[in-house]
N, C-alpha and C positions, 0 to 999 in steps of 0.2 A: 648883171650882164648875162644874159643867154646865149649870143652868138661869139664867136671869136676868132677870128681872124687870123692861120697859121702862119709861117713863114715860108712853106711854099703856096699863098695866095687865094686859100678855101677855105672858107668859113665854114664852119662847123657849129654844131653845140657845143656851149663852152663848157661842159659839165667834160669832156673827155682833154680839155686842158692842151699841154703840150709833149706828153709821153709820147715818144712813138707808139709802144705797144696799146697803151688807149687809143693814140688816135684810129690806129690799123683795126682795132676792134670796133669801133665809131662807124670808122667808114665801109668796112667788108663784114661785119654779120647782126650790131646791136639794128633791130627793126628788120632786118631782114628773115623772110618764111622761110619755116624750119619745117622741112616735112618727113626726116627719118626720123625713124624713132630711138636710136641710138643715142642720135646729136639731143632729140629731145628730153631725151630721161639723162643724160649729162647737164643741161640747163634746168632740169629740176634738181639734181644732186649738188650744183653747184652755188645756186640761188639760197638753196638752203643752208650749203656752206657760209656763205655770205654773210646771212643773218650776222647784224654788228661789225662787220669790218667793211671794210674798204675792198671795192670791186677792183681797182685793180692790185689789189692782194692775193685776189684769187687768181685772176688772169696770171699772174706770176709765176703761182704756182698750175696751174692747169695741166703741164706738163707733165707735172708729178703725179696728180689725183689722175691722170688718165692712168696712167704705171700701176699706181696703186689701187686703182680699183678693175682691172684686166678693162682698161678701152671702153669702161661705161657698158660692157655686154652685159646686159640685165641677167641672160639665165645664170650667168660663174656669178654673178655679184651678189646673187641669190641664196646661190650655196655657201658664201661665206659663214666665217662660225668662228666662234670665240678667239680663238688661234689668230685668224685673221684680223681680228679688233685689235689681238693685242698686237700684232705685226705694223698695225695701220696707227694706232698708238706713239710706238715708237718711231713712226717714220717723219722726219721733220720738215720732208719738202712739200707735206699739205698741212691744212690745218687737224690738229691732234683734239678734237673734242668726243667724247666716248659717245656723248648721245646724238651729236649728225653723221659720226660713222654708224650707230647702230643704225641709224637713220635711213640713212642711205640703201646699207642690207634690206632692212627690209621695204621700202620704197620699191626697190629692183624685183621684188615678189609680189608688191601688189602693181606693179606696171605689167610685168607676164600675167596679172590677170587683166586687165584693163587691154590688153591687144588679144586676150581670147574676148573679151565680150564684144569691141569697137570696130577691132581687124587693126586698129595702129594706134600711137598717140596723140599722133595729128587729129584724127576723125576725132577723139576723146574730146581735146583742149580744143576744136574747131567751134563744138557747140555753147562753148562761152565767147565766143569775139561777139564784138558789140555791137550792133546796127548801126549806132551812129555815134560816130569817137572822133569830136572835133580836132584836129591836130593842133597842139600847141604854138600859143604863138608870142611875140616878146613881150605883152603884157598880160598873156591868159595865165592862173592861179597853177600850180604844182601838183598833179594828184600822187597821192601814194597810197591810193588803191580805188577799187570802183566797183558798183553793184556785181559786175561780171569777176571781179577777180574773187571779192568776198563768197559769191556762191561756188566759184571752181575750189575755193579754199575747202566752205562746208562740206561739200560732194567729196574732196578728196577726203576729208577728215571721215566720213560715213564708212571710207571705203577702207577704212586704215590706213594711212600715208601720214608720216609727221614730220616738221617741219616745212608747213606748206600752209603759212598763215596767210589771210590777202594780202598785206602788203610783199608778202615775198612773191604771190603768185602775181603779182601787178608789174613788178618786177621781171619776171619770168614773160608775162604776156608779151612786156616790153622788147625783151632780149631775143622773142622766138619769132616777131611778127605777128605776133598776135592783132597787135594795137600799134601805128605810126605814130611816136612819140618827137622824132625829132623836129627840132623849132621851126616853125615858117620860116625861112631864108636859108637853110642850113642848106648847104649844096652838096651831100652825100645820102638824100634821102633815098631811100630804095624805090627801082620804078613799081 
């Protein structure tokens, strides 16, 4: 089942289920264009969080991780330093893994170089969208991942960035508008 039918009368991707806060996330930002770069180096600290759990685990805590990493502002996230890990460590309304916090840190210093070379993140992650990205439909195959996310992966991996395999960055494509993923019929698709 791909599509599914809520109780207030919208179908949707069935993959965001019956949760409110999935669906609200479904219907107001998964697929939809992300062009600050704030929001978007957040959907890469997050994606990466991700990695092995369950998306709306993160969503849950998202509140937290914004708390704890100062609002996703790349230059403070930057400056973090040991202290910090160990703060971010002990804090249990995100996920506590030492290597996607350290991760994180330093992601947030090679994104302040990625908007001195680009001018944003947008412009960066612009030159992997795909020319032609059929949209899913109820009997098209599942990707989890694509030539495009695989080479933003390489490029980021060149540039130092970890936690940013393709299937996370496929992920993230998905999450930022990169790529309109949700099913033929779904009636929340972004105009």
């Amino acid at each position: 089942m791909r599509l599914l039918t809520g109780d207030d009368g919208v179908t949707r991707c069935a993959w965001c289920g019956a949760d409110p806060l999935y669906v609200q996330y479904h219907d107001d930002e998964w697929g939809h264009e992300v062009l600050d770069d704030v929001h978007l180096f957040e959907k890469f600290c997050l994606e990466g969080f991700q990695s092995g759990l369950s998306w709306l685990t993160i969503l849950r805590k998202r509140p937290a991780f914004r708390s704890a990493f100062a609002g996703f502002d790349m230059a403070a996230v930057a400056r973090f330093d040991e202290a910090d890990v160990q703060r971010l460590l002990g804090d249990a309304g995100i996920v506590r893994h030492r290597g996607k916090i350290q991760s994180t840190i330093n992601n947030a210093g090679r994104a302040l170089t990625l908007l001195d070379e680009f001018g944003s993140i947008h412009a960066y992650v612009s030159q992997f969208r795909p020319e032609h990205h059929p949209q899913p439909t109820l009997t098209s195959e599942f990707r989890a991942l694509t030539p495009e996310s695989t080479a933003m992966s390489k490029d980021l991996k060149k540039r130092g960035w970890s936690f940013v395999g393709p299937t996370t960055m496929y992920a993230f494509m998905q999450a930022m508008g990169l790529v309109n993923d949700h099913i033929d019929g779904c009636e929340r698709q972004p105009n």
